[in-house]
N, C-alpha and C positions, 0 to 999 in steps of 0.2 A: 168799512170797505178796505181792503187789499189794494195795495198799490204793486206794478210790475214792471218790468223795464223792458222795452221794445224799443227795435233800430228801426226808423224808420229813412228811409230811401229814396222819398220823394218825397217834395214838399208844393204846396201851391203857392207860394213864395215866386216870385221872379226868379228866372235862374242862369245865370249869365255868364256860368262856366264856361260853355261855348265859344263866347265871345273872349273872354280870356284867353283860353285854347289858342282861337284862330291868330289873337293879335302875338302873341309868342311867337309861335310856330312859324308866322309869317314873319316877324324879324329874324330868326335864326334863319332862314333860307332865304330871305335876299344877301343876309352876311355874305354866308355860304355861297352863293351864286355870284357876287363880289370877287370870288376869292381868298374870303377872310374867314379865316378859321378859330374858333373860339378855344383853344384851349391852351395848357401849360405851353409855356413859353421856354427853351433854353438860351435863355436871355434874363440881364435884371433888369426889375421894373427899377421906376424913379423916386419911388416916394419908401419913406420911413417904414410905413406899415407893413409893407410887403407886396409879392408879384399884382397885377391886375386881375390873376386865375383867383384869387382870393377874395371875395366879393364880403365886404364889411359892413354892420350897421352903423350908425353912428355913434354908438355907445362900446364899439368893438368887436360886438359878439358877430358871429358867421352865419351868412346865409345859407340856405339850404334847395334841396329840390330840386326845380327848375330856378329859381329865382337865382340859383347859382350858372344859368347854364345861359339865359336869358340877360344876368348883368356880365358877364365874360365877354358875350355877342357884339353887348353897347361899348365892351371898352376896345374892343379890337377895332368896330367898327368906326370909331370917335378918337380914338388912339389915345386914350385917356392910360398914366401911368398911377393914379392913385385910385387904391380900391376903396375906398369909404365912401356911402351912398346914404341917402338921408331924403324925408321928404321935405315939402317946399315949409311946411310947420315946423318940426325939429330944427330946419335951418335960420328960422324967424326967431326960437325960442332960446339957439345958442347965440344970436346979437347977429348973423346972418341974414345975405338975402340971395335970391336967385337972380342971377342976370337976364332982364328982359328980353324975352326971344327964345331962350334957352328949352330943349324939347326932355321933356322926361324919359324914364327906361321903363319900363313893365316887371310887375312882381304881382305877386300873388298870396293871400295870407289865407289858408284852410286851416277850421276849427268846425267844433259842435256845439249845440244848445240844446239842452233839454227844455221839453215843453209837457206839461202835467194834463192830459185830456182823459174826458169821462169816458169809458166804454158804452155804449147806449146798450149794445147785446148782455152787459153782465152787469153791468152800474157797480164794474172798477176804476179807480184812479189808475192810468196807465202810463208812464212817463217813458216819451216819443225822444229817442236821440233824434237830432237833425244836423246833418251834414252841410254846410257851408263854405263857400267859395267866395272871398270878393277881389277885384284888381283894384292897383292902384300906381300909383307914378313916383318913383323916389331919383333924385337930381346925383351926380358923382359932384365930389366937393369943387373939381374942375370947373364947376357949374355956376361956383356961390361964392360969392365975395364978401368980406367982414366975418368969418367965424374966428375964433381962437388961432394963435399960431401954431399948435399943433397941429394940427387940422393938415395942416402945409406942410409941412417939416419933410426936406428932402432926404433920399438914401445917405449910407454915408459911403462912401467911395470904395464899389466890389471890383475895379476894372480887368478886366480880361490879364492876366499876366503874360501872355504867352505872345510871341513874335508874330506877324505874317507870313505866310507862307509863300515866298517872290513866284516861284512855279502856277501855284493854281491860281495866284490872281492875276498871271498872263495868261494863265488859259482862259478866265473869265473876262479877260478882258477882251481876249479874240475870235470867241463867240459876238460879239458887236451888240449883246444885250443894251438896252439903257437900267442899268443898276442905281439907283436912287437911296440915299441913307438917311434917318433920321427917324423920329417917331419911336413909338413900340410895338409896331405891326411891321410883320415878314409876309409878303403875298405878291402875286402876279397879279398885274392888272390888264384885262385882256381887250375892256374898252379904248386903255391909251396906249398898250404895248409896253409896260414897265414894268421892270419886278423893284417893289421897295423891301427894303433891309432896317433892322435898326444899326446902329453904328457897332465895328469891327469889337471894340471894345467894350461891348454891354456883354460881349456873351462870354460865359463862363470859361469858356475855350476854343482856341483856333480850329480845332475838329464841329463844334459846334455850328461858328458860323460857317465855314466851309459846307458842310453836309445840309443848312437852311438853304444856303444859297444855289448847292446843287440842283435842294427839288424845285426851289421855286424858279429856276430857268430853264428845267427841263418839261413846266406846265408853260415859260415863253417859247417852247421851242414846238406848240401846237397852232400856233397864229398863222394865218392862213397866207401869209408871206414867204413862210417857212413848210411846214410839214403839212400844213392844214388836217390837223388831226381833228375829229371830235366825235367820231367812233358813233355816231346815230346819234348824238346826246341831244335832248329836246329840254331837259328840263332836269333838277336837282334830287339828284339818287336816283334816277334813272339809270339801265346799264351804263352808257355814255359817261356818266359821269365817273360810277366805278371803275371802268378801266383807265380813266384818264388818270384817276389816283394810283391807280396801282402802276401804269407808268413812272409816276415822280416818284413812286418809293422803290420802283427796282434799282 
């Protein structure tokens, strides 16, 4: 008998992609509907390793896919500065544990398996690739207490070199925003009327925070005390929402 290779495409397998899909999908768009935007920061993160756009395993190496786009989400949303993520075993197995209570992020590992089935039509051996999907939960170290000191190991000191600018932070200050600093998340909050900031000093340069700062109070300046903008918006990536961006980036 002849053995031959075929893809197969379906399997009678449980298949729980879907549900993976949905629970993603639905975190990155409540972020998003927060106001929290998942991406490269012009700002330094806090820790050693690097930005929080840089989603780490535990052993170093870099996430991929969505799993990059999905751990971003958790760190904006959680305002976590360290990008090394780990599941609740790996954390047990470097002398770690997860703190009680503590919620995990969503990842996702696709692979294949070949499986060796008889033809009944030609009584060939036919070997079935099978595509697979499973989710899983992995903790940011922020999460886990007792690994290694590196694990922790803070940045070492990138501070902003560059002066304030006394002009536009009277002018930000005369708009009557309430401007709030601290964290590693830049966003408008529209359920409390706040825009948060990281501090003046994380960002690379005075042009930097300045020009965060513009957009993010120019999304306070749709609050319905004020302009009461929301342009039809019902829901996320709706038109509504794309013009409301394309306001803060003019």
């Amino acid at each position: 008998m002849t053995r031959k290779n075929k893809t197969n495409r379906t399997s009678n397998r449980p298949d729980n992609r879907a549900d993976i899909y949905t629970r993603i999908t639905d975190q990155i768009i409540a972020a998003l509907e927060q106001g929290i935007k998942p991406w490269t920061q012009p700002w330094n993160a806090a820790h050693a390793a690097g930005p929080v756009s840089r989603p780490l395993r535990h052993n170093g190496q870099p996430y991929s896919g969505i799993n990059v786009l999905t751990l971003w989400a958790s760190s904006m949303e959680r305002h976590f500065a360290a990008p090394i993520w780990m599941t609740f075993k790996q954390a047990r197995e470097l002398g770690g544990h997860v703190r009680k209570g503590e919620k995990g992020s969503p990842v996702v590992y696709a692979n294949t398996l070949t499986r060796t089935e008889l033809d009944e039509a030609t009584g060939e051996e036919i070997d079935q690739t099978i595509p697979f999907m499973k989710g899983y939960s992995v903790f940011n170290i922020e999460q886990i207490e007792g690994l290694p000191d590196h694990y922790y190991a803070p940045a070492k000191a990138q501070l902003n070199p560059d002066q304030r600018i006394a002009a536009a932070d009277a002018f930000f200050a005369d708009t009557g925003a309430d401007i709030r600093h601290g964290g590693s998340s830049a966003y408008y909050c529209p359920s409390e009327d706040y825009v948060q900031m990281p501090i003046f000093e994380s960002f690379r340069d005075a042009e930097s925070y300045y020009a965060t700062l513009a957009h993010e109070c120019t999304h306070w300046t749709r609050h319905k005390s004020r302009l009461d903008r929301d342009f039809g918006r019902e829901k996320f990536g709706d038109a509504g929402y794309a013009r409301e961006e394309l306001v803060a980036l003019s």
